[in-house]
N, C-alpha and C positions, 0 to 999 in steps of 0.2 A: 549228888542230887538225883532223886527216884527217877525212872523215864527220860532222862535229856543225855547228850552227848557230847562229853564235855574233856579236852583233852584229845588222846590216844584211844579214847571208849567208844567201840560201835563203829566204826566205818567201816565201809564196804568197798572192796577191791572193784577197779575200775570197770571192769565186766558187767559183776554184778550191779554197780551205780548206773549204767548204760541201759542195762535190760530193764531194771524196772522205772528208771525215767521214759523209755520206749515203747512201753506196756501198752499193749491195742486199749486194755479195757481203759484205764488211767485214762489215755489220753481220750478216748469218745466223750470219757464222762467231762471231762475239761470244756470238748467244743459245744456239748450239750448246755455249758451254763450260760454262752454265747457273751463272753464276758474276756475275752479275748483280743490281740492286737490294737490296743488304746480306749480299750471298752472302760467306762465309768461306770460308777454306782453311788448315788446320794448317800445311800444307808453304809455303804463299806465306808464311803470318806467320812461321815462322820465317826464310825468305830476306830479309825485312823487316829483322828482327832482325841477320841475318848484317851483312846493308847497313850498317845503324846502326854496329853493331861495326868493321866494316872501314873504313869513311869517316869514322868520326867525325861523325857528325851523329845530331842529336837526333830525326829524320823521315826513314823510308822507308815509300817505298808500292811494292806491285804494282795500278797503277792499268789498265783498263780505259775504255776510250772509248765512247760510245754517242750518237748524235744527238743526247741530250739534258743528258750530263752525263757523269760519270765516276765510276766506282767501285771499290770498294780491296777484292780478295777478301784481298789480301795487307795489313799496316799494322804499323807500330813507332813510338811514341810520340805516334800523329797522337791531339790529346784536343779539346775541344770538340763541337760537334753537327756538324760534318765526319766524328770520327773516330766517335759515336755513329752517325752513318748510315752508314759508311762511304762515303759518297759525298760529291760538289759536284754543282752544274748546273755550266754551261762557263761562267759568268761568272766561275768560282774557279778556272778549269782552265789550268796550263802545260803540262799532260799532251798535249793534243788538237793543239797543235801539233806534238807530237813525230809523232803520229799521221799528219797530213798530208804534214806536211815525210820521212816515212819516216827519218830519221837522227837523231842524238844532238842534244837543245836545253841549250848549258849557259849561265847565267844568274848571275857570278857574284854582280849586287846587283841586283836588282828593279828597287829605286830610280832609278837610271839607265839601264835596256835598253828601247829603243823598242817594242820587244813585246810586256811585259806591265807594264810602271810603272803603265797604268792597269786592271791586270787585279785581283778583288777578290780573290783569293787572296794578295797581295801586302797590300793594305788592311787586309781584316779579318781574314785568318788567319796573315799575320805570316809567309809565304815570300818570303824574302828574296835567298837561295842556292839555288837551284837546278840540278839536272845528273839528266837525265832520258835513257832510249836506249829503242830501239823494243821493243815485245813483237812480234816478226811471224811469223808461223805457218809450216808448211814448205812453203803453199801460195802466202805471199807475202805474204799479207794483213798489216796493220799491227793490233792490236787494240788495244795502249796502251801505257802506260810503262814500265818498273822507274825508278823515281825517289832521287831523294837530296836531303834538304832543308834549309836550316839559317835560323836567323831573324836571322843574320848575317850579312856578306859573306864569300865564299867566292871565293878563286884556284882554280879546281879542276885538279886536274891531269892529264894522260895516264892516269897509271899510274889513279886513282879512274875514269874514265872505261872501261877498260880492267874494270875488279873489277867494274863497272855491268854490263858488256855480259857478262860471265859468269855472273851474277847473272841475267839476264833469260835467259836461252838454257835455266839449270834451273828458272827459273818456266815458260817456255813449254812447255817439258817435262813440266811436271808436269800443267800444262794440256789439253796436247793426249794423255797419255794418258787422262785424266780422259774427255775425249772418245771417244776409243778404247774404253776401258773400255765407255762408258755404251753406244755405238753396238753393241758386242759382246754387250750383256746385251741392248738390245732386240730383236737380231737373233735371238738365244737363243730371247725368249721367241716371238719368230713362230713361231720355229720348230716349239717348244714346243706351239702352240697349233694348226699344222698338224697335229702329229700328234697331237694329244689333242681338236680340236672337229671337229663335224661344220661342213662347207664351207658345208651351205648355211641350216641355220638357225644353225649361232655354239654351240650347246648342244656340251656335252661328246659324244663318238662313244664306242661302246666302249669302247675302250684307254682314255679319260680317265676313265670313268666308273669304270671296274673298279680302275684304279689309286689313284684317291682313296677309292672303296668300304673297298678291304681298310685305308687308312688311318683310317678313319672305324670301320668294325669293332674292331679293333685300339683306338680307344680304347674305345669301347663298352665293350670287354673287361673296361678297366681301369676304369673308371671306373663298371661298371654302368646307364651311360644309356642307356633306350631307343631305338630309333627304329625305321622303318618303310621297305619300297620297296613303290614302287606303279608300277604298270604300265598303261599307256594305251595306246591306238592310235586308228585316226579311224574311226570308223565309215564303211560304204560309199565308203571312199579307191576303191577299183578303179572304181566307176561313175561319180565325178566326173574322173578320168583317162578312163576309155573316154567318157564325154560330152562331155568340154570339152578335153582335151588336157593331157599331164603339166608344159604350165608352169601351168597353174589348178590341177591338183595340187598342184606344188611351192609355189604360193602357199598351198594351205589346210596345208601342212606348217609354212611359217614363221612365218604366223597360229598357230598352235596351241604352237609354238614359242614365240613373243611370250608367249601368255598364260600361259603355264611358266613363265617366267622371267619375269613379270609377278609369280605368286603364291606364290613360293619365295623364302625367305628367305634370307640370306647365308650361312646354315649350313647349307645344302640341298644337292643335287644336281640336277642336271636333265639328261637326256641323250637323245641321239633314236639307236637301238641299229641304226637299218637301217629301210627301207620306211615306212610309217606307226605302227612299235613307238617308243614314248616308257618313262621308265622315269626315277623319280625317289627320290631319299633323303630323308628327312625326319626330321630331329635330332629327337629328344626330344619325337614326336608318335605316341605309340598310342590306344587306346581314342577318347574324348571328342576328345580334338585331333585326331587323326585325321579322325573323322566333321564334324569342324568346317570342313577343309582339302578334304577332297572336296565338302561343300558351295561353298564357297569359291571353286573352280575350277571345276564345272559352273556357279556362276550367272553367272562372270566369260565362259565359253563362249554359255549365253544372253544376254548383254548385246552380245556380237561379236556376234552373228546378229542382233539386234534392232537395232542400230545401222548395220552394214554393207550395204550394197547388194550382191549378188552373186548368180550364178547355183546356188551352191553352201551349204550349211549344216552349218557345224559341228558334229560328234557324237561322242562318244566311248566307248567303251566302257572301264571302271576295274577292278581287283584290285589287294588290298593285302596283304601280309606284315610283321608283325610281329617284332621281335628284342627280347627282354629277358633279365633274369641268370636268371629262374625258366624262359623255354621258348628257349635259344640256339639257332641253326641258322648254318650258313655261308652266304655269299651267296650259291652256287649254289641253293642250297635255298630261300634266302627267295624269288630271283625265279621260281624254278617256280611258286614257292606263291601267289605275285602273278601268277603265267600264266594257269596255273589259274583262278585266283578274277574275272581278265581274261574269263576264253573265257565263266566261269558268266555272269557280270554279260552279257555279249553274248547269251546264249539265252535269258535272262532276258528282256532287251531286247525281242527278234524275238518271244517269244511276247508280253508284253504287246504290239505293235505291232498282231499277229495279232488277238489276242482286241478290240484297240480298233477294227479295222477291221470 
């Protein structure tokens, strides 16, 4: 039979069976399809199922190879703690040869083929018949079988070898858009996250800030829950730049930065709006929680300075703004009202300084 492996034809000495099961590239492309240690697929198990149907056998797999074993995102009739893990190690595996040998391995009694009669897959899981063809990607790589299995001996013929390799061409398909897909959404979300976080400390910029705002208002609305924006910036930012230069600047931005999004919870916001302006949301924290949270965050500020070694010392000046169902405002209005109450707390500041000095 053209292409398969049948008998004494095609094997590869245990070295060479080792290297290219071991293969860097084979194997990325494997963990890229993330379809790996007990992974499903709706669409493989029914191609599973197709198999069964069309060959007549009681077992197909969409099997996967891996250095350490194999695994079945795809499976039809496979039961025992094989078909519960979906997977074997390679001591149960006819798949891995298929892998190696690149071409079709067909098998049609276990019992008698030099190749696997003493392989445990044949022993303890009763593959007796097998007809196996390559999964291999449009890159070339081999990642594992579409298989066909029976616990009987099997002639197989052309034409089932033939239904095999059609079978495997819309699993890989299905596979490598899987891949596609995934590779497209994370590309998405970089992107996503270019235009919505500031570069250099990672916190949302503007546009991310204002966009999630008016979503977060918007429930507010509905729902009645409070919450809060407060508005930061670093104290004496411009003299620690005019003294020590704007990358020890931009380090006491990311520090401050850190401790943001150190003290903000997942239902927060946190965003750094331009220059040393910081500017955060705070779900369902007015009154009491509030004053709780700004505590919170100034002693998490004194703990950096008392801890840290540096030429420079953390300070911040704070204003906060309020949104409830009794006083609403839009969010243009709340962060004025948190500017404001920003620039008070900073004159505040300079004169206590004043009068301590």
């Amino acid at each position: 039979m053209h292409g398969t492996c049948r008998d004494h034809d095609g094997w590869l000495p245990p070295d060479q069976h080792h290297a290219r099961l071991t293969a860097p590239s084979r194997l990325a492309a494997l963990r890229t399809s993330q379809l790996l240690d007990g992974a499903s697929s709706d669409v493989l198990d029914r191609l599973a199922r197709l198999a069964t149907q069309l060959l007549h056998v009681p077992v197909a797999l969409v099997s996967l190879v891996d250095d350490g074993g194999q695994h079945f995102p795809g499976l039809a009739g496979l039961g025992g703690w094989a078909g519960a893990q979906r997977g074997t190690p390679l001591s149960h595996s006819f798949c891995q040869y298929v892998v190696t040998n690149g071409r079709a391995l067909i098998v049609d009694d276990a019992a008698v083929h030099p190749l696997v009669r003493d392989n445990l897959a044949f022993h303890e899981l009763g593959v007796v018949a097998y007809a196996g063809v390559p999964l291999r990607t449009s890159g070339g790589e081999n990642l594992g079988s579409m298989c066909a299995i029976d616990t009987v001996p099997v002639q197989w013929t052309d034409a089932q070898v033939t239904t095999l390799e059609d079978l495997a061409a819309a699993a890989m398909a299905e596979i490598e858009l899987r891949s596609t897909v995934r590779a497209l959404t994370a590309a998405q979300e970089r992107l996503q996250q270019q235009v919505e976080r500031d570069v250099l400390t990672g916190l949302y910029n503007r546009r991310g800030f204002s966009e999630r705002a008016k979503h977060h208002l918007a429930l507010a609305q509905r729902t009645g829950s409070p919450f809060s924006v407060v508005a930061l910036d670093l104290d004496a930012f411009k003299q620690i730049n005019d003294s020590f230069g704007h990358d020890v600047g931009d380090e006491a931005l990311v520090e401050m930065a850190s401790l943001l999004a150190d003290v903000v919870r997942d239902s927060d916001l946190a965003a750094r709006l331009g220059g040393d302006e910081f500017t955060l949301l705070l779900a369902n924290a007015v009154g009491r929680d509030l004053d709780v949270f700004v505590g919170r965050l100034r002693a998490a500020i004194d703990a950096a300075n008392a801890r840290d070694e540096r030429d420079f010392v953390l300070a911040s000046s704070i204003g906060v703004a309020s949104w409830s169902p009794a006083s609403p405002s839009s969010l243009p209005t709340l962060m004025r009202l948190a500017d404001e109450a920003l620039y008070a707390d900073k004159r505040a500041r300079k004169l206590h300084a004043l009068c301590v000095a």
